[in-house]
The first five atom37 places (N, CA, C, CB, O) and aatype in JSON, in Angstrom:
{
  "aatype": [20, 20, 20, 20, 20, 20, 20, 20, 20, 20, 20, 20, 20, 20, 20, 20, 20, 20, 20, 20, 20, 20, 20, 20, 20, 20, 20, 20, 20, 20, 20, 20, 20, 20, 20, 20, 20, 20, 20, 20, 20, 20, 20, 20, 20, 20, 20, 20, 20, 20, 20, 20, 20, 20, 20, 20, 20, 20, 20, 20, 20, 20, 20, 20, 20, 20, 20, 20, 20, 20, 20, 20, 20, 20, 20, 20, 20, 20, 20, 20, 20, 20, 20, 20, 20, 20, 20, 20, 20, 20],
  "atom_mask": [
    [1, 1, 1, 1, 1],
    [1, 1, 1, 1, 1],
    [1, 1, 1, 1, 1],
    [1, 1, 1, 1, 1],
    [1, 1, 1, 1, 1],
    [1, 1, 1, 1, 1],
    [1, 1, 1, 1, 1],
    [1, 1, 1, 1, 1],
    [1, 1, 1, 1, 1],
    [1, 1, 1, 1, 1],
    [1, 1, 1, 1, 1],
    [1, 1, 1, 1, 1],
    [1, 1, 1, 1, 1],
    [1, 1, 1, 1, 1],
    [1, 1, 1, 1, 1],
    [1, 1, 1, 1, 1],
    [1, 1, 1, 1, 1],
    [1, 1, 1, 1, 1],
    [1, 1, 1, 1, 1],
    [1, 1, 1, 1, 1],
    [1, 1, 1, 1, 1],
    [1, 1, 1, 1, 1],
    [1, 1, 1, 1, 1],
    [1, 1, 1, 1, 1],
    [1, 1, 1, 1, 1],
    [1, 1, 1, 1, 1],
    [1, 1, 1, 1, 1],
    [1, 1, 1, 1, 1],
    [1, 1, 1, 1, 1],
    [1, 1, 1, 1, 1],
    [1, 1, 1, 1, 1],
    [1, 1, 1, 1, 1],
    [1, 1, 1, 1, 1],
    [1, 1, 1, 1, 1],
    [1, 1, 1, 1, 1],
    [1, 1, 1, 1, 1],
    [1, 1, 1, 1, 1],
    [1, 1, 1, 1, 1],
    [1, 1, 1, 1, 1],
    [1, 1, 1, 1, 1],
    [1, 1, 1, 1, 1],
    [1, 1, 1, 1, 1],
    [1, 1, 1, 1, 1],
    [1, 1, 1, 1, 1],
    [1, 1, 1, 1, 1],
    [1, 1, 1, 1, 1],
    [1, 1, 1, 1, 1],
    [1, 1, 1, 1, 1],
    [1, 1, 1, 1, 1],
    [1, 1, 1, 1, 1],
    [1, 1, 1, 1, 1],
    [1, 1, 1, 1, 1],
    [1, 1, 1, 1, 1],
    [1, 1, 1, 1, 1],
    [1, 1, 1, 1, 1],
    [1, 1, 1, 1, 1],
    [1, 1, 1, 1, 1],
    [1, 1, 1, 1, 1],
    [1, 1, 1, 1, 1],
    [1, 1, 1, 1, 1],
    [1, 1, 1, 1, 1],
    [1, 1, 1, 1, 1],
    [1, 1, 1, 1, 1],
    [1, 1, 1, 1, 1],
    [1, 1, 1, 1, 1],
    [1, 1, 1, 1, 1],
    [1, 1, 1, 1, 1],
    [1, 1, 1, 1, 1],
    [1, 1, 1, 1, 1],
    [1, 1, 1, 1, 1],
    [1, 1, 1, 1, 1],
    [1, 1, 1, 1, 1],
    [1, 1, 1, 1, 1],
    [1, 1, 1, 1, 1],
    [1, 1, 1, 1, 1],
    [1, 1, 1, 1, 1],
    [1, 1, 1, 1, 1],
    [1, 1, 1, 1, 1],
    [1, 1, 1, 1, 1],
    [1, 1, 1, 1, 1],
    [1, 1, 1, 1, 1],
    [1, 1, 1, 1, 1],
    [1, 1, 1, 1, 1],
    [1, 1, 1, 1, 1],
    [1, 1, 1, 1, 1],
    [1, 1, 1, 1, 1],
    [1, 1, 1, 1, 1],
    [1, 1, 1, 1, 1],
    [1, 1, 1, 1, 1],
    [1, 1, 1, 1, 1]
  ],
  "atom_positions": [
    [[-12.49, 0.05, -15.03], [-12.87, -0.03, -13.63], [-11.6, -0.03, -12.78], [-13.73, -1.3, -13.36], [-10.53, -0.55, -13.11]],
    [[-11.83, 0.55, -11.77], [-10.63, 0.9, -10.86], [-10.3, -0.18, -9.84], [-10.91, 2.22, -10.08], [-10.73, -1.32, -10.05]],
    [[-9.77, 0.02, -9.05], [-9.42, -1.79, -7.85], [-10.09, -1.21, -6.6], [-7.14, -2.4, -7.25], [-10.06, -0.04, -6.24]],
    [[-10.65, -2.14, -6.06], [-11.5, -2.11, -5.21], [-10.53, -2.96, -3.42], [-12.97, -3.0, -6.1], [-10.4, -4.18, -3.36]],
    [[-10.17, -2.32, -2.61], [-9.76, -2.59, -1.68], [-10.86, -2.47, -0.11], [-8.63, -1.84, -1.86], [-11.64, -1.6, 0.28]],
    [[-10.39, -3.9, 0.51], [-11.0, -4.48, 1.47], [-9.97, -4.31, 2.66], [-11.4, -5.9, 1.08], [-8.79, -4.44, 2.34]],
    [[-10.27, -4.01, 4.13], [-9.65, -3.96, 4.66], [-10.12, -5.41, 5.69], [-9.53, -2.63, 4.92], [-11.28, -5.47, 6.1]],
    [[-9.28, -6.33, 5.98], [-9.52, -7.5, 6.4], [-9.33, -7.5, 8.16], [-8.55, -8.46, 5.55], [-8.38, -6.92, 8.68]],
    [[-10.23, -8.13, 8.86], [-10.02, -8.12, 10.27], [-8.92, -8.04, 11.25], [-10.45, -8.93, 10.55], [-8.8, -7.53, 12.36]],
    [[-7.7, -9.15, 9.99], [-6.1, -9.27, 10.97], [-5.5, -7.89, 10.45], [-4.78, -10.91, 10.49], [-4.64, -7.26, 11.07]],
    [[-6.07, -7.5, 9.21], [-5.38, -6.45, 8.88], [-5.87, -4.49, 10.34], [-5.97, -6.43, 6.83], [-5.34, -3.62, 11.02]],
    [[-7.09, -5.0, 9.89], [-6.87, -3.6, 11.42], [-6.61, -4.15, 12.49], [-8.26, -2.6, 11.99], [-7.04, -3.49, 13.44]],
    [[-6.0, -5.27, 12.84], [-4.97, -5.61, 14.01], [-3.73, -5.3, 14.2], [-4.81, -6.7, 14.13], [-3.14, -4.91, 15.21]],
    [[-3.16, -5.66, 12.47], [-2.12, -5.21, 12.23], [-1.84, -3.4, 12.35], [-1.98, -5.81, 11.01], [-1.03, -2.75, 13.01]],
    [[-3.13, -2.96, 11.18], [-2.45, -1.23, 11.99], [-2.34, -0.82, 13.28], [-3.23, -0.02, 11.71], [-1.44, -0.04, 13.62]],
    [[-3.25, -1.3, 14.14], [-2.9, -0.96, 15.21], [-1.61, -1.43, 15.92], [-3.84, -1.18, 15.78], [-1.18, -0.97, 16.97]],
    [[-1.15, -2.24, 15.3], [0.25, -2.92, 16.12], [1.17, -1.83, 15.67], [0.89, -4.7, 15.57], [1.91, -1.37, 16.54]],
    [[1.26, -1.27, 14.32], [2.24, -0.59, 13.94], [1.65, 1.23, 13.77], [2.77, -1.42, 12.53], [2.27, 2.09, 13.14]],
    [[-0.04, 1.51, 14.71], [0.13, 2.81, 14.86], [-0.31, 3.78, 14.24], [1.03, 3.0, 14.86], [-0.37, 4.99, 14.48]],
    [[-0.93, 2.49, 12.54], [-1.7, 2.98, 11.47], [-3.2, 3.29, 11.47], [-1.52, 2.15, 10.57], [-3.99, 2.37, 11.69]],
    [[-3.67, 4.63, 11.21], [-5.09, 4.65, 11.14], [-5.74, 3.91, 9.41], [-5.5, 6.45, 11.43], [-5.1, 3.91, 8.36]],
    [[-6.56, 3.6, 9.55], [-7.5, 2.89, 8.22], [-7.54, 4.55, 7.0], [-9.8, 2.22, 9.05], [-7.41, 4.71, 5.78]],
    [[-7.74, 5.31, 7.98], [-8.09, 6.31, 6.71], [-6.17, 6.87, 6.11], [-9.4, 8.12, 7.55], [-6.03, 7.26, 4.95]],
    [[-5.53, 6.84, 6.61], [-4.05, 7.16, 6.33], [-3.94, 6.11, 5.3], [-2.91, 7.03, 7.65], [-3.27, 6.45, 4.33]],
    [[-4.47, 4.85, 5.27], [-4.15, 3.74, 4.46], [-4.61, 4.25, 3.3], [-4.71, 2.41, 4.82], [-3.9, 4.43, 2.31]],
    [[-5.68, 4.48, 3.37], [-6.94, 4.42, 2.33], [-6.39, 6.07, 1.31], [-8.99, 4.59, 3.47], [-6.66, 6.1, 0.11]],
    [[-5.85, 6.95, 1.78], [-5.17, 8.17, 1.29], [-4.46, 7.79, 0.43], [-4.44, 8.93, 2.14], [-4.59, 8.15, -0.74]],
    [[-2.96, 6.43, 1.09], [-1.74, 6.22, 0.31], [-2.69, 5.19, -0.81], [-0.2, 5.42, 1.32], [-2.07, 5.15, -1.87]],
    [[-3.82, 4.46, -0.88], [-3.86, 3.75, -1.87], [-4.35, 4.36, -2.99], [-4.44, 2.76, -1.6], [-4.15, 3.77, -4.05]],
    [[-5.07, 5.62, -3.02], [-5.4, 6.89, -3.9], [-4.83, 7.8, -4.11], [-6.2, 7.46, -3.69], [-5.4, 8.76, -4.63]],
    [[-3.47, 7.84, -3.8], [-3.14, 8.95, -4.08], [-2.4, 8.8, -5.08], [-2.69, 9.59, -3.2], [-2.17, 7.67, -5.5]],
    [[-1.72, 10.26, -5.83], [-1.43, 10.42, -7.29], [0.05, 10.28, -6.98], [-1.97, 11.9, -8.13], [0.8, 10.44, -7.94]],
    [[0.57, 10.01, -5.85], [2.26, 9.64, -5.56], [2.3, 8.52, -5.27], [3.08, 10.32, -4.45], [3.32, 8.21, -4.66]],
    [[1.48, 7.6, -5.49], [1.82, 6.21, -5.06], [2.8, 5.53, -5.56], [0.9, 5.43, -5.19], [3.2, 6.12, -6.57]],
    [[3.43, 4.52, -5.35], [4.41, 3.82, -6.25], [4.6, 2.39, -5.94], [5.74, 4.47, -6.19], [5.46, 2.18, -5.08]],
    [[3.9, 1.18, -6.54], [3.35, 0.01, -6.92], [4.31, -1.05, -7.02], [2.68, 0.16, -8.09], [4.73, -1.25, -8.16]],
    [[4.67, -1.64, -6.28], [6.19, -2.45, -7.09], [5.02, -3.99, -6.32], [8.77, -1.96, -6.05], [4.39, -4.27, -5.3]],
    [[5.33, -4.51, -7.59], [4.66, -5.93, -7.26], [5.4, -7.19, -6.97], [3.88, -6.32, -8.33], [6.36, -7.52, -7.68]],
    [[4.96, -7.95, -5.87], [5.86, -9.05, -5.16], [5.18, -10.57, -6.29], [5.39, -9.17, -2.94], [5.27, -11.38, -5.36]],
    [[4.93, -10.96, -6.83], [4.52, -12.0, -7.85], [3.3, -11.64, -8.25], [4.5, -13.41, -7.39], [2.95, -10.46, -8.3]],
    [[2.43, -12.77, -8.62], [0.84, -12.76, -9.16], [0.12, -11.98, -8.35], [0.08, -14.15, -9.18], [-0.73, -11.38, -9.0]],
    [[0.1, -11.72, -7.12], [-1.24, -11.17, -6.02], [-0.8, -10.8, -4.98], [-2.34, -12.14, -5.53], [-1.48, -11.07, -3.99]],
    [[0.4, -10.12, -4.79], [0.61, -9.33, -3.77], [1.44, -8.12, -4.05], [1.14, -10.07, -2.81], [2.32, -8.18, -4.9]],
    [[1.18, -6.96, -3.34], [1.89, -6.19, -4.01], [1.94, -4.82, -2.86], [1.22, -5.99, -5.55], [0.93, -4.68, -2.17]],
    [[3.09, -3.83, -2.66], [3.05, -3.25, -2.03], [2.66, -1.87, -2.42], [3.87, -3.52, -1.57], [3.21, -1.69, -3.51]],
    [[1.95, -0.72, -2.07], [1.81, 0.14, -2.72], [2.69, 1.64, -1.46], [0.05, 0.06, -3.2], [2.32, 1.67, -0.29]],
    [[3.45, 2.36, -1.84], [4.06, 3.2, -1.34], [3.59, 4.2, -1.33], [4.95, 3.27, -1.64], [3.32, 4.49, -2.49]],
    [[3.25, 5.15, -0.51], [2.63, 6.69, -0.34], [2.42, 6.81, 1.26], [0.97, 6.94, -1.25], [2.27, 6.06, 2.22]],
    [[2.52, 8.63, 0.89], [2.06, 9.28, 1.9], [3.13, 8.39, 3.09], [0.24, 9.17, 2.01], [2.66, 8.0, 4.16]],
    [[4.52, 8.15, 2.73], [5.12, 7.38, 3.69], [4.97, 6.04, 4.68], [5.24, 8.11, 4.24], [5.55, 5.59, 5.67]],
    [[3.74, 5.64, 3.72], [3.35, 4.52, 4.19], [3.99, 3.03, 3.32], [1.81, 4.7, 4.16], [4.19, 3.51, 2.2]],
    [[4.34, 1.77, 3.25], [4.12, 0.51, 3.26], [2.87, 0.14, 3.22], [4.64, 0.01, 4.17], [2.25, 0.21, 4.27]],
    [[2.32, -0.24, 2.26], [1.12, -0.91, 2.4], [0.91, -2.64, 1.94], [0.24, -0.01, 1.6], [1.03, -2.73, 0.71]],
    [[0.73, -3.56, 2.37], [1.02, -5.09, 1.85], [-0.59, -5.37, 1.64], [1.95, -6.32, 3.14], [-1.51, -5.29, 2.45]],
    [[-0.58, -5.71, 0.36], [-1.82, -5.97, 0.16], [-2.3, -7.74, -0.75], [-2.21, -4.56, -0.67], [-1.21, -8.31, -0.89]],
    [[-2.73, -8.1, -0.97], [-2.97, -9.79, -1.52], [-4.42, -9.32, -2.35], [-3.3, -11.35, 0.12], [-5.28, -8.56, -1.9]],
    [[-4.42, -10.08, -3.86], [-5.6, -10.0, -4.63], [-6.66, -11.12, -3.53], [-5.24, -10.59, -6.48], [-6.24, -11.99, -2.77]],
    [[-7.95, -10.78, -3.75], [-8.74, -11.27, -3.05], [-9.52, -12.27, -3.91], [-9.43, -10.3, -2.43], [-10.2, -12.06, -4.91]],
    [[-9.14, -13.86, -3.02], [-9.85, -14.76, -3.6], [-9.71, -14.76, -5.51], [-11.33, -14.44, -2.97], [-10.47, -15.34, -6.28]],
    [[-8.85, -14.15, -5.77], [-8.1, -14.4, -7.01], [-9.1, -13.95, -8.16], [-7.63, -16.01, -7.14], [-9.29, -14.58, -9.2]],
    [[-9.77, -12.59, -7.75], [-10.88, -11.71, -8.23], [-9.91, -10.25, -9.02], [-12.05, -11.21, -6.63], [-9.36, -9.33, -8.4]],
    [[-9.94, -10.39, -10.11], [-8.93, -9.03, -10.37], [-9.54, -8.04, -9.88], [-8.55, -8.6, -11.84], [-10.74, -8.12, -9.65]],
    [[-8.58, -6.49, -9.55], [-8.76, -5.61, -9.0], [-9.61, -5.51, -7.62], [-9.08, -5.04, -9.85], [-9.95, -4.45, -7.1]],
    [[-9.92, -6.96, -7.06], [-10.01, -6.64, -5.9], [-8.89, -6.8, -4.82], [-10.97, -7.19, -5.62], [-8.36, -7.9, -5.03]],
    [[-8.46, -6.35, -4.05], [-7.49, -6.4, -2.97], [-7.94, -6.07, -1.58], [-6.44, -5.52, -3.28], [-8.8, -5.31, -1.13]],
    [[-6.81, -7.15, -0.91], [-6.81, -7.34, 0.59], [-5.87, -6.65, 1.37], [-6.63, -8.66, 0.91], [-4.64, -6.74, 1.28]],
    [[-6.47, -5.99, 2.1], [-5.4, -5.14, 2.77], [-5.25, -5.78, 3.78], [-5.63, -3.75, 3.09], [-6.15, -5.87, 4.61]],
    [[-3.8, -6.49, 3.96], [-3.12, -6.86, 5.14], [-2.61, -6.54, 6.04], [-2.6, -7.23, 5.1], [-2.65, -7.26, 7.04]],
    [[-1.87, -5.23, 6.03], [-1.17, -4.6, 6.8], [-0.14, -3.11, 6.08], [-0.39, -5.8, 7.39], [0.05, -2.89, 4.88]],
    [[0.31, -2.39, 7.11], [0.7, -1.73, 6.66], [1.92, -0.85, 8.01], [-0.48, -1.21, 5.93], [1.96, -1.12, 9.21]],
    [[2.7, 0.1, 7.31], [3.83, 0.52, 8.41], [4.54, 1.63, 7.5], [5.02, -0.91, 8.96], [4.66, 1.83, 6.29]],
    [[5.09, 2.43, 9.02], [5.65, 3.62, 8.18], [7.34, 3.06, 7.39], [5.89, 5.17, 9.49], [8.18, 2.22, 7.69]],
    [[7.16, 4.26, 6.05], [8.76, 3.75, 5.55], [9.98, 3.76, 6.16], [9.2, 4.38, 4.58], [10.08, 4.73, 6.91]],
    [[10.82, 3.15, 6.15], [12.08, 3.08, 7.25], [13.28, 4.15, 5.96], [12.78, 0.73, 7.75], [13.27, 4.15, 4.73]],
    [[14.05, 4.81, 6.79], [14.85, 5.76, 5.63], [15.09, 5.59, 4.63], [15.84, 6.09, 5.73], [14.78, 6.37, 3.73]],
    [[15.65, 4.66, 4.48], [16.05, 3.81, 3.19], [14.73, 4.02, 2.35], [16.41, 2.02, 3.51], [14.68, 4.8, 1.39]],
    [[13.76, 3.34, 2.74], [12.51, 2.91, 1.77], [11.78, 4.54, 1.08], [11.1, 1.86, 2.95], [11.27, 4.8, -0.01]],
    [[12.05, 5.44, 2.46], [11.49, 6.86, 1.95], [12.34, 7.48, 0.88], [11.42, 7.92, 3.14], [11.83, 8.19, 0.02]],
    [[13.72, 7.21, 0.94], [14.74, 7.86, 0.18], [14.26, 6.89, -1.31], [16.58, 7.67, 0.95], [14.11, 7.46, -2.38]],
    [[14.19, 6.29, -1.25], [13.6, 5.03, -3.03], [12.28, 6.14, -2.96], [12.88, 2.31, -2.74], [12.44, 7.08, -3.73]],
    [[11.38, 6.17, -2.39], [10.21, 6.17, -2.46], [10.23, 8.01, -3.37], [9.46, 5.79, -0.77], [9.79, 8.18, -4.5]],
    [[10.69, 8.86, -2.71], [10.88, 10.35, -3.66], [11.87, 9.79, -4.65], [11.62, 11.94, -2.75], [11.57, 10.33, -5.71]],
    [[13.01, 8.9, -4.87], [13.2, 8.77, -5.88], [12.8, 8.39, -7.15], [13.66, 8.53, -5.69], [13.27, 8.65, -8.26]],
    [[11.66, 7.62, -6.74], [10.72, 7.07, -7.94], [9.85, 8.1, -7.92], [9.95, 5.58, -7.79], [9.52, 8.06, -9.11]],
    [[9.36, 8.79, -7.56], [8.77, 9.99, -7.55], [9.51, 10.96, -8.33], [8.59, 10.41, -6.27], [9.14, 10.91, -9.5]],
    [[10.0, 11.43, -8.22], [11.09, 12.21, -8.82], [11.27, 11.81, -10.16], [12.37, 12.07, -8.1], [11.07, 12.45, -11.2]],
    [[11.7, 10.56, -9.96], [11.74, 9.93, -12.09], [10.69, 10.36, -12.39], [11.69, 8.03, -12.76], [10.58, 11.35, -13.12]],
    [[9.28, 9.45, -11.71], [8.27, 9.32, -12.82], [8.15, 11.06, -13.73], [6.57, 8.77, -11.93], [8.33, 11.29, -14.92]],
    [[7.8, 11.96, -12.7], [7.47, 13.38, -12.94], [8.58, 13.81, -14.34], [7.79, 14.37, -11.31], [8.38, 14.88, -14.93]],
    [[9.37, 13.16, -14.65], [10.35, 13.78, -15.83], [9.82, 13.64, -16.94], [11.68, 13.23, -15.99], [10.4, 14.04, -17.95]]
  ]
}
């Protein structure tokens, strides 16, 4: 079974602060370039489509997730972001 993501009330507050539509989110969390780097037990950021995405396991339910917020990559983060891209594909 695959992970199931929720988009939470502060969280479409948050895209709008930073400019993000819900469906741009919902692209980078499916897509086949994503790249996953996890912040401890239940949070974790997922990278695509030039997005930041911050997300929290929900109520401590595996594969479900909370979408908190999200923002475009700053240079730095895009330049990592095709680089891990780039590895994985070898």
């Amino acid at each position: 079974m695959g992970s199931r993501f929720s988009f939470t009330e502060q969280a479409l507050a948050n895209l709008r602060v930073y400019g993000v539509f819900p469906g741009e989110v919902w692209e980078a969390l499916h897509s086949s370039r994503r790249v996953i780097r996890h912040l401890g037990d239940d949070v974790m950021i997922v990278r695509g489509r030039r997005l930041a995405v911050l997300l929290a396991e929900a109520d401590g339910l595996d594969n479900d997730w909370d979408i908190l917020s999200a923002r475009d990559l700053s240079d730095v983060e895009a330049k990592r972001y095709e680089d891990a891209v780039r590895r994985s594909r070898r």
